[in-house]
C-alpha positions in Angstrom: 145.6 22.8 113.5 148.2 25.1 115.1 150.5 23.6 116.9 150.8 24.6 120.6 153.0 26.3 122.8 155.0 24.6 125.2 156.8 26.3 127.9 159.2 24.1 130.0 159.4 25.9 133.8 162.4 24.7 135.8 164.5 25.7 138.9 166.4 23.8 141.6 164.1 23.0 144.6 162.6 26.1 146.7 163.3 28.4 143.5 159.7 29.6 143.1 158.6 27.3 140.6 155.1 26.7 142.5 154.9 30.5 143.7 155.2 31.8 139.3 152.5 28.7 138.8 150.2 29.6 141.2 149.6 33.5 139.8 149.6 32.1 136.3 146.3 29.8 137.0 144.5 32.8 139.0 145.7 35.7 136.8 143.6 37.1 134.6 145.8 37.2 131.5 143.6 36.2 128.9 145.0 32.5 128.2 143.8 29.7 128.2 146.8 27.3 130.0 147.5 23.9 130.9 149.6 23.2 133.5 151.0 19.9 133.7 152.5 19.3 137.3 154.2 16.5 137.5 155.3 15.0 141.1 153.5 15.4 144.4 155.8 16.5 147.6 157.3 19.7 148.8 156.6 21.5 145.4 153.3 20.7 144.5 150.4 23.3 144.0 148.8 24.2 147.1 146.0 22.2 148.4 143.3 24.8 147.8 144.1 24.2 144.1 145.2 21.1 143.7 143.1 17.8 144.9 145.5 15.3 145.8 144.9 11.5 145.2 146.2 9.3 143.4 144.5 9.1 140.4 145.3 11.8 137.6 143.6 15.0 138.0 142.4 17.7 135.8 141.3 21.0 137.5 139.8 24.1 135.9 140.5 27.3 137.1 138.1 30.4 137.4 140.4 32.4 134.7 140.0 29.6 132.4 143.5 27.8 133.4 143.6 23.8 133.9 146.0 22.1 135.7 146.7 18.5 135.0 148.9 16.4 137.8 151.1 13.5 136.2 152.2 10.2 137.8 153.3 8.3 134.7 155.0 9.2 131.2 154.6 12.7 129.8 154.1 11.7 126.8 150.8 10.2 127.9 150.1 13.1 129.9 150.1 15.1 126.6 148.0 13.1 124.8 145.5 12.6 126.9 145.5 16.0 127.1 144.8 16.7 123.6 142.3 13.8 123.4 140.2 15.8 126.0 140.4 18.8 123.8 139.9 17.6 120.4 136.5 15.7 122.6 135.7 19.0 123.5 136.2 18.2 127.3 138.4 20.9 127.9 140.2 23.7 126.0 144.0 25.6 126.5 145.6 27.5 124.1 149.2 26.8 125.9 150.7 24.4 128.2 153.4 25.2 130.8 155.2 21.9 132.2 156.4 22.0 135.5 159.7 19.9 136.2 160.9 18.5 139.8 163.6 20.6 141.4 166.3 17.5 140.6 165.1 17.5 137.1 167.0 17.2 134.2 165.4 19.3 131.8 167.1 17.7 129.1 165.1 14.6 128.3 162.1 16.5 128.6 162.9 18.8 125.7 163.9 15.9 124.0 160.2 14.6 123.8 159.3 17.1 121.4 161.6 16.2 119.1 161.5 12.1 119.1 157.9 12.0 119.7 156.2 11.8 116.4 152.5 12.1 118.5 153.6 15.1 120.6 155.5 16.9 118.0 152.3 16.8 115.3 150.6 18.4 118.2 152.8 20.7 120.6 155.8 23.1 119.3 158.6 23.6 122.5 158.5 27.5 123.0 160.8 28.0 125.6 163.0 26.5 128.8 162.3 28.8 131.5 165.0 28.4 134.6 163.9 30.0 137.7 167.2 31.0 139.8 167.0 31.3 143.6 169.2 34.5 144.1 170.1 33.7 147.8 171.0 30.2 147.2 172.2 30.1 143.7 175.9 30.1 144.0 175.8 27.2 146.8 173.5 25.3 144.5 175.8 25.7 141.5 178.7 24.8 143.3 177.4 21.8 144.5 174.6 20.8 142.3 175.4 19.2 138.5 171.2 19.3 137.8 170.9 23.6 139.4 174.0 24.1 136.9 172.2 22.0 133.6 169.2 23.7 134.7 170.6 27.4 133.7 172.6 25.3 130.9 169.5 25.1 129.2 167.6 28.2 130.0 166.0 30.3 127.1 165.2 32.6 129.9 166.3 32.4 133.6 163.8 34.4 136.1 165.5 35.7 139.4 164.1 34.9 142.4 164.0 36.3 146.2 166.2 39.2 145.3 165.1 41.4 147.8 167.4 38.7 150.3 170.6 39.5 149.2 172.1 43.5 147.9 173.1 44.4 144.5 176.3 43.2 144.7 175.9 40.0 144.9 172.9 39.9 142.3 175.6 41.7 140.1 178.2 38.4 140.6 175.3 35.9 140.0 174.1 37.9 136.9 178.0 37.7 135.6 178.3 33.8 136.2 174.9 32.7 134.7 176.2 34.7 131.9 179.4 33.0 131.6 177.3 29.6 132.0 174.8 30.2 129.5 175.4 33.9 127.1 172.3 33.2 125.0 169.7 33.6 127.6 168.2 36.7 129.5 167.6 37.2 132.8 164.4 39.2 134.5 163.4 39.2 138.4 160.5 37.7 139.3 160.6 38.1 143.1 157.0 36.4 144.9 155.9 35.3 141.1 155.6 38.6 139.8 156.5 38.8 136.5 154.4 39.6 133.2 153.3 36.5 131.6 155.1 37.9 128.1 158.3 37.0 129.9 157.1 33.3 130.5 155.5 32.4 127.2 155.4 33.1 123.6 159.8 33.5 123.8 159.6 31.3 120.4 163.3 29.8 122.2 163.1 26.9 119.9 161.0 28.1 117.2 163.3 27.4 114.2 160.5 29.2 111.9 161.1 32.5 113.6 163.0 34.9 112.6 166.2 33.9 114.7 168.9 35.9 115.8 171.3 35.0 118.7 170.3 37.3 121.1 172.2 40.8 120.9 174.1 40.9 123.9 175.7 37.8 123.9 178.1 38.9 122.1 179.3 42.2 123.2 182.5 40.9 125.3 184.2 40.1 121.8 182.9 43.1 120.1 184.9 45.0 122.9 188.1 43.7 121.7 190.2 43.8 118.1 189.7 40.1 117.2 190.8 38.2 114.5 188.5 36.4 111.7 187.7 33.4 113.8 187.8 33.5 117.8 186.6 32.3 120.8 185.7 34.1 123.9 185.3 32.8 127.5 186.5 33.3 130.8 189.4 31.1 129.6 190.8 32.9 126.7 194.1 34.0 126.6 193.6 37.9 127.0 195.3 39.2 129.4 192.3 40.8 131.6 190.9 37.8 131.3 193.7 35.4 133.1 192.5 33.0 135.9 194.5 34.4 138.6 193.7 38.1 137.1 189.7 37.7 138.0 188.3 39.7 140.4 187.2 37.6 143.8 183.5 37.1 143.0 185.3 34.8 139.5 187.5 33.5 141.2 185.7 30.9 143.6 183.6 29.3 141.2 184.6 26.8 138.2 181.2 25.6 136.6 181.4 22.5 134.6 178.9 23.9 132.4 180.2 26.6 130.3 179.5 28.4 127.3 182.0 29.3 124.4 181.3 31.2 120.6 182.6 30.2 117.4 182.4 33.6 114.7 183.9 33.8 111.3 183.3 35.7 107.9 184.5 32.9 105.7 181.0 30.5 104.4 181.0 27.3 105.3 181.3 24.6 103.0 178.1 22.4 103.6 178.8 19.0 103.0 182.3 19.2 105.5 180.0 21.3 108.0 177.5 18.5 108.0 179.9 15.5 109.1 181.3 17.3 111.3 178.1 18.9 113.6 177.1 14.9 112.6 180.6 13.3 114.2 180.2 15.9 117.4 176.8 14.8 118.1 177.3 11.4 117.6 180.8 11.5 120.6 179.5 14.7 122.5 175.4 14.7 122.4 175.0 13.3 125.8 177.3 16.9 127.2 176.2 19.3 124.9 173.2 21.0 126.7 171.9 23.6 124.0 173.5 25.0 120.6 172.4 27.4 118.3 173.9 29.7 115.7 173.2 31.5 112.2 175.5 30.1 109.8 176.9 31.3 106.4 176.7 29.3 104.4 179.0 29.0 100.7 176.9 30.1 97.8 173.7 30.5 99.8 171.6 34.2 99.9 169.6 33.1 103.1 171.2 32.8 106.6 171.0 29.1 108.1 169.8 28.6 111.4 170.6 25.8 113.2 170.4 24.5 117.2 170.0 21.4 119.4 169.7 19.4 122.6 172.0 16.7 123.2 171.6 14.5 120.4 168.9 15.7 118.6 170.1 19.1 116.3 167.3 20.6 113.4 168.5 23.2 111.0 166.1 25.8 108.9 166.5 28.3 106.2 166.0 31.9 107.6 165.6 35.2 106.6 168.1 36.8 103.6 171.3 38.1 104.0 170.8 41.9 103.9 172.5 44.0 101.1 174.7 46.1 104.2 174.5 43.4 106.5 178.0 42.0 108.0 177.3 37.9 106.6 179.2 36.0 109.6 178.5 32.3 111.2 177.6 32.8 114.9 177.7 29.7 116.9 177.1 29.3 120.6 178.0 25.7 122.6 176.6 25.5 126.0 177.8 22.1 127.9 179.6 20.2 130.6 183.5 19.9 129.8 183.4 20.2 126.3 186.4 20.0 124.3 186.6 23.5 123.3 189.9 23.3 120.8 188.2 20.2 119.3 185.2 22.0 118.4 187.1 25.3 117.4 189.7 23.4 115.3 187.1 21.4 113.5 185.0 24.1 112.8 187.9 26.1 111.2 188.2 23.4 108.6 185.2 23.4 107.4 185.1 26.8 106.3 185.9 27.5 102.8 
């Protein structure tokens, strides 16, 4: 059996979570989704759709949707779930999990990778990050969980933009950027937003065909660099100097941040491997989401590796193409790394 989508939809409270979930079950977009819902309060799915109790509720939809409201594990919550389906009780093609505005959505990617139950069954698509445009700066100033949030975003939707003027869309854009470079960003003002932009991302699907996605890159490309560099907001270019940002920069200093590692030179396996191994082991608990495609010594195929926290998964991709530029592109996203660490060490392991 084909394993099935899982889309992981979070935002910092009064983002529009609830608003996106509410035109996905009443849509008619063709699939067939289970939505997994998992506190009652402020957030939770309006009353005409949702009956509230307190036992454990499934609810189909006229367009063929379910939603499912959680009070205990999620890991039960998904098996049940497939038990009524394989019992022919109800039928999805996809499941969308809401998380609480405080959430963490760290540990709940997590359970598709130690979860030997939920992995045989469900494959993690995507972490979608709704972004509340007129609150987002305040929140990520003040808010570790709104600033993990866009840390682990495969895609971060923008929310009640028509509140604030391009401007200051133009300053958020550049800071979740800085936060996270791999993602993309869309608008999704009142929930509208095509449902290709939600599901099917393939965000964690190591089977894909991977690339880093194109733009993340394009602030290095910009510049003569050497073999191997890093590029952030802290690098020592001059443009880029602290006290040489322009003001919308200059007021904000994330703890989650974002840095690349590049290099021609192949990697020599076996030093790469204790390495990644000895930074997981110290810094898995701060490093949010990694991914890169790796040159590797003697290999034809590119090597595509990523992770969350402590749990990192590596797969052979595609060949090296006969023009194609072979470089390692690596992207860390986490709260105060030790970038030098991390730069230094990877240096030595290339060959």
């Amino acid at each position: 059996m084909a394993l099935i989508p899982t889309t992981i939809l979070t935002g910092f409270l009064g983002s529009g979570k609830t608003t996106l979930l509410n035109r996905i079950l009443q849509e008619n977009h063709g699939h067939k989704i289970a939505i997994i819902e998992n506190e009652f309060g402020e957030e939770n799915i309006d009353n005409e759709i949702l009956v509230q109790d307190r036992n454990e509720q499934i609810i189909e939809m006229n367009n063929g949707c379910i939603c499912c409201t959680v009070r205990g594990d999620l890991i039960v919550a998904l098996s049940n779930l497939i038990q009524q389906k394989n019992e022919g009780k109800i039928d999805f093609d996809r499941v969308v999990i809401e998380t609480t505005g405080l959430a963490n959505p760290g540990p709940v990617a997590q359970t598709f990778f130690v979860d030997e139950e939920v992995g045989s069954y469900y494959m993690l698509d995507a972490v979608v990050t709704m972004v509340d445009a007129r609150h987002a700066m305040q929140q990520l100033d003040e808010h570790e969980e709104a600033q993990r949030q866009v840390g682990f975003a495969d895609k971060i939707l923008l929310s009640k933009t028509d509140l604030v003027d391009a401007e200051h869309i133009r300053s958020l854009r550049q800071r979740l950027s800085r936060m996270n470079p791999r993602t993309t960003v869309s608008v999704a003002d009142f929930g509208k937003v095509a449902i290709s932009e939600v599901l099917d991302l393939k965000g964690f699907n190591l089977n894909a065909k991977l690339e880093l996605d194109p733009e993340f890159l394009q602030a290095e490309e910009a510049h003569e660099h050497a073999d191997e560099h890093v590029h952030d907001e802290h690098c020592g270019h001059a443009q880029h100097q602290p006290d040489q940002h322009d003001h919308h920069h200059a007021h904000h200093s994330d703890d989650i941040a974002a840095f690349v590692f590049k290099s021609t030179r192949p990697f020599d396996t076996a030093k790469l491997d204790e390495f990644l191994g000895g930074l997981v082991n110290v810094f898995g608990p701060r490093m949010l989401r990694y991914k890169g495609v790796l040159l590797m010594d003697g290999a034809d195929r590119k090597v595509i590796f990523q992770g969350v926290h402590q749990i990192m998964g590596t797969d052979v991709g595609v060949k090296w193409g006969d023009d194609e530029l072979r470089e390692s592109k690596m992207v860390f996203i986490g709260k105060n790394l030790p970038k030098e660490v991390f730069i230094d060490g990877l240096k030595l392991c290339l060959v």
